[in-house]
VMD Tcl script that draws the C-alpha trace (Angstrom):
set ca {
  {-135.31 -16.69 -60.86}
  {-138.21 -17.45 -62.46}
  {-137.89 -20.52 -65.81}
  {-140.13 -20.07 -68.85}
  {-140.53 -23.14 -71.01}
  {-141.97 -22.84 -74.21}
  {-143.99 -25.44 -75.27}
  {-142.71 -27.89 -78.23}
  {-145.75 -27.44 -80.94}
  {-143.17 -29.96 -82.59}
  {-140.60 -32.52 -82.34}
  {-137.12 -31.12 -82.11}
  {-133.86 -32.55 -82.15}
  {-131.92 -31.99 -78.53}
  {-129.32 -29.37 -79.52}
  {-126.04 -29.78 -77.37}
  {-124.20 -26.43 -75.94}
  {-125.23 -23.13 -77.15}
  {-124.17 -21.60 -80.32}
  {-122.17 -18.53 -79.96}
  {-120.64 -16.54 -82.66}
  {-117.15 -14.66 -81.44}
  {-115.71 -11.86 -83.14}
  {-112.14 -10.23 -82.68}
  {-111.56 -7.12 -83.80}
  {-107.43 -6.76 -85.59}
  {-105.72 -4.30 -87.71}
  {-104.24 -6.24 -90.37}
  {-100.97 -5.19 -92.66}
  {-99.58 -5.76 -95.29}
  {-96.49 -4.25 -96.36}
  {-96.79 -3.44 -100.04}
  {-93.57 -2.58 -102.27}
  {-93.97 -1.00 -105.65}
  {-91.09 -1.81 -108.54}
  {-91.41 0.17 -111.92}
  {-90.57 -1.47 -114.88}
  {-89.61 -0.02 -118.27}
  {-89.88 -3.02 -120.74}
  {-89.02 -3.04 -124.88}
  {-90.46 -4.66 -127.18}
  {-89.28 -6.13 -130.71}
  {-87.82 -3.11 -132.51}
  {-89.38 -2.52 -136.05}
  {-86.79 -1.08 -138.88}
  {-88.53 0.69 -141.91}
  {-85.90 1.98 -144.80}
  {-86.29 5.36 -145.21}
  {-85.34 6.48 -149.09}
  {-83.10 4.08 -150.77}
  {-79.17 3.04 -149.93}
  {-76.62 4.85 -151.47}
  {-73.30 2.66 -152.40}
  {-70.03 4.75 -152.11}
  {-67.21 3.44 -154.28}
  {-64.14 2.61 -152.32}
  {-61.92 2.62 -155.61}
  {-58.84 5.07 -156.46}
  {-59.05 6.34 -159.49}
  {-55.37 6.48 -159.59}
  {-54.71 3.33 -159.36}
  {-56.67 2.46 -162.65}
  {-58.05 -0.98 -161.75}
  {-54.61 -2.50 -160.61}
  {-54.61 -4.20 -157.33}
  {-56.87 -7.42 -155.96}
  {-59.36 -6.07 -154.30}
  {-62.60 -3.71 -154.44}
  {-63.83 -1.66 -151.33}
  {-67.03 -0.12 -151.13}
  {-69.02 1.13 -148.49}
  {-73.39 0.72 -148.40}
  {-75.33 3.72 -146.14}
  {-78.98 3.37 -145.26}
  {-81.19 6.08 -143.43}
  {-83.28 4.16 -140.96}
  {-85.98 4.80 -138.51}
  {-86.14 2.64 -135.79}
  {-89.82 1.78 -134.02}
  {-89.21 0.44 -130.43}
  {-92.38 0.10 -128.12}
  {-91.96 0.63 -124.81}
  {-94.00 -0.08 -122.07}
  {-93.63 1.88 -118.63}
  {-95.44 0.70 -115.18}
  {-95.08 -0.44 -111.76}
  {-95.98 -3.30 -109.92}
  {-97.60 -4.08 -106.72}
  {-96.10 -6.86 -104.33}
  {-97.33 -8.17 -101.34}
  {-95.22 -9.26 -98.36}
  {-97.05 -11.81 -95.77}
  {-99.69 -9.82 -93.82}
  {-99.33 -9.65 -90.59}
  {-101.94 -9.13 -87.39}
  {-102.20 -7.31 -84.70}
  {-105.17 -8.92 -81.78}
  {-105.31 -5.13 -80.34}
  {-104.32 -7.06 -76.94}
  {-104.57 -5.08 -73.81}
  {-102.74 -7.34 -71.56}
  {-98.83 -7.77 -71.45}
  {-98.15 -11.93 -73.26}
  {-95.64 -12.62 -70.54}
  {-97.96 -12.16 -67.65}
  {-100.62 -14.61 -68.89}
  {-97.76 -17.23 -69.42}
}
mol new
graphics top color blue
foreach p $ca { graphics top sphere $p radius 0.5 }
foreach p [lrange $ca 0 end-1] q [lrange $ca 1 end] { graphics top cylinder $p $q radius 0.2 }
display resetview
C-alpha cells in the first residue's frame, strides 16, 4: 500500500479521530386523533314588532277581588353563532430503527 502525504502549504491544527457523519434511516408515527367540536357563541335577541299585553281581568267580576293578572307576549328572533370544526391531536410519536436483527439475540 502505497502513502501519499500532501504537503502542509500551511500550519494546521492536529485534528484527532476522523469525522464521520452517520445516518439511520426510521419510519416515524404518530398516531393522530381528530375530535369535532360544535361551539355557540353569545346569543343575540332582536324584538321583532312590538309586545302585545293580554288582560287577565274578568269582566264579570267588575273590579272586585285583590289582584290583577295579565300576561306580556313578544315575537323574538334569536341570533346564535355557531362555529363547527375538528381538531387535530397528537399522541407521542413513536420509531421504528427498521432493525434486521432479532433484540434478544444481541443481548
Amino acid at each position: 500500500m502505497e502513502n501519499y502525504f500532501e504537503p502542509a502549504a500551511e500550519c494546521k491544527t492536529e485534528q484527532i479521530g476522523c469525522p464521520v457523519m452517520g445516518y439511520q434511516d426510521v419510519n416515524v408515527c404518530v398516531p393522530v386523533t381528530i375530535k369535532a367540536f360544535g361551539e355557540v357563541g353569545n346569543a343575540i335577541t332582536k324584538c321583532l314588532g312590538k309586545a302585545v299585553i293580554i288582560s287577565g281581568c274578568d269582566p264579570c267580576m267588575n273590579g272586585s277581588g285583590d289582584v290583577c293578572k295579565f300576561a306580556v307576549s313578544q315575537k323574538l328572533r334569536i341570533e346564535v353563532p355557531i362555529i363547527f370544526g375538528a381538531r387535530a391531536e397528537a399522541d407521542e410519536a413513536v420509531v421504528d430503527c427498521d432493525c434486521d436483527f432479532d433484540c434478544e439475540d444481541s443481548l
